[in-house]
N, C-alpha and C positions, 0 to 999 in steps of 0.2 A: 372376232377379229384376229383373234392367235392365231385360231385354226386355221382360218384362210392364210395367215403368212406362213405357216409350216408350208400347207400345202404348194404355196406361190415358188418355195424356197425349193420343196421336192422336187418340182416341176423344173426350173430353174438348172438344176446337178443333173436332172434325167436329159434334158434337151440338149445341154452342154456336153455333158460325157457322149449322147446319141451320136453328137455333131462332129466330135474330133475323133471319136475313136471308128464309128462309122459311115457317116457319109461324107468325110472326107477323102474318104478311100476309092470315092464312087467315082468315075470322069465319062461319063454316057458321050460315047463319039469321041471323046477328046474335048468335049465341048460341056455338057450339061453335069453339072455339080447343084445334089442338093444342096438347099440352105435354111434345113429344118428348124433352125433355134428364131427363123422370123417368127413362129408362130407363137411363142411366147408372147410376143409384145400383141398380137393381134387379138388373140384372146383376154384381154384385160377388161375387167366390166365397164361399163356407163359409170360415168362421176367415181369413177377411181382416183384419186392427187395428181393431177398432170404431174407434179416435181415426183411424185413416187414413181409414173413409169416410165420416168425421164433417165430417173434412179436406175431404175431396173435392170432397162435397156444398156444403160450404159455400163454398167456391171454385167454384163451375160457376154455383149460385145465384146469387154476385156479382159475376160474370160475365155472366151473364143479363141482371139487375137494372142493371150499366152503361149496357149496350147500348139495354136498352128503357126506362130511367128510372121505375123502381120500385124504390125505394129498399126494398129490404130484401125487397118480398116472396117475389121466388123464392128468396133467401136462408135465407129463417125456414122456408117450404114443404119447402122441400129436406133442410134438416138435421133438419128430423122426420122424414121419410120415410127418411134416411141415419140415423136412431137407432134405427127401428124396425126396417127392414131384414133386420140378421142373425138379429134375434130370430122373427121369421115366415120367415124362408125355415129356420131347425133344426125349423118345424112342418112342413115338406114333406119335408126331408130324410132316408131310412134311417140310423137310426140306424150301420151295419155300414159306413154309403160312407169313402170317403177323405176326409180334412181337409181338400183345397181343392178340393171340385167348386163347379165355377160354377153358378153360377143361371140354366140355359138349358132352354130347352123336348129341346134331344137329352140333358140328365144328369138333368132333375128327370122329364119325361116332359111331354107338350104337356097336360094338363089340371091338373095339379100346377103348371104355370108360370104358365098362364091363371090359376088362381086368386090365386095370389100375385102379378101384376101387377095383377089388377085389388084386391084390397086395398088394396095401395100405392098405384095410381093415385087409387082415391076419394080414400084418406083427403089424398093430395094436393092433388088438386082440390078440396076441401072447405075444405082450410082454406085456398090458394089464395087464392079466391075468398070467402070469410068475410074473409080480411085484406084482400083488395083492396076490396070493400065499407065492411065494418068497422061494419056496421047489420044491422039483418035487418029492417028496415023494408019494404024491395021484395023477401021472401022469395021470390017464386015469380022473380023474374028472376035472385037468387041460384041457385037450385036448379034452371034453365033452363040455365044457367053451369056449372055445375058439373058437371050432367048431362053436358051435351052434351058439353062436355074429356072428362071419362072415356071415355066412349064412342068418341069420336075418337081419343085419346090411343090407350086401349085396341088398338084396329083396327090403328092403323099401330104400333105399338109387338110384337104377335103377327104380324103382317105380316113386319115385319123380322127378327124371332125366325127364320120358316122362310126367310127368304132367307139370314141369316147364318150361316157354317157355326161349328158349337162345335167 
């Protein structure tokens, strides 16, 4: 149990440092910004403490949120995405598996994982981007935005999935 939170924690400073010191620096068009630290919360196993990756999320979000001075938004983003979580990856999961399979493309299987990150990443990036706005005034540059994150996000996020060994 230690080991797994070292490593949860490793995990944690590597996603967070990736995110502010590098892909924040990314604006694909003007438009598409990764938002690699979602994948933290995606990858959390089956019957992990919902209040721990409620926890999590919410501390990586505000961690985020320091770095790049946006007060709250990757915070708020985040711990939706960490609420909803465990409740769509039990739609992927066999009913028959073990109690703590992780949420990786070699347990759930690469289209089953595909689908459940891009879920989580929309609904991420959606509201993201809805709260960094906070208008729907210039709808198509929201939806420009938000597009494009996913997409990005998406790419290197299943990218890392097959480099990563489960």
């Amino acid at each position: 149990m230690m080991i797994n939170t070292l490593w949860r924690l490793l995990w944690f400073v590597v996603l967070c440092l990736t995110q502010v010191l590098v892909c924040n620096q990314i604006h694909l068009f003007g438009y598409a910004t990764p938002l690699l630290y979602v994948y933290f919360v995606i990858s959390f196993a089956r019957n992990y403490p919902k209040w721990a990756i409620l926890l999590w999320s919410f501390a990586l979000g505000l961690c985020v949120d320091l770095f790049t001075n946006t007060p709250g938004l990757s915070a708020a983003s985040l711990t939706l995405i960490g609420a909803l979580q465990p409740y769509l990856l039990e739609l992927f999961v066999p009913r028959d598996s073990v109690e703590t399979l992780p949420a990786s493309a070699a347990m759930l299987g690469k289209s089953k994982f595909a689908i459940l990150a891009s879920i989580l990443v929309t609904i991420f990036c959606l509201v993201y981007f809805a709260l960094e706005a906070f208008t729907f005034f210039n709808w198509q540059n929201w939806l420009l935005c938000a597009g494009g994150s996913t997409l990005l996000t998406l790419l290197l996020i299943l990218s890392l999935e097959t480099v990563r060994k489960s």
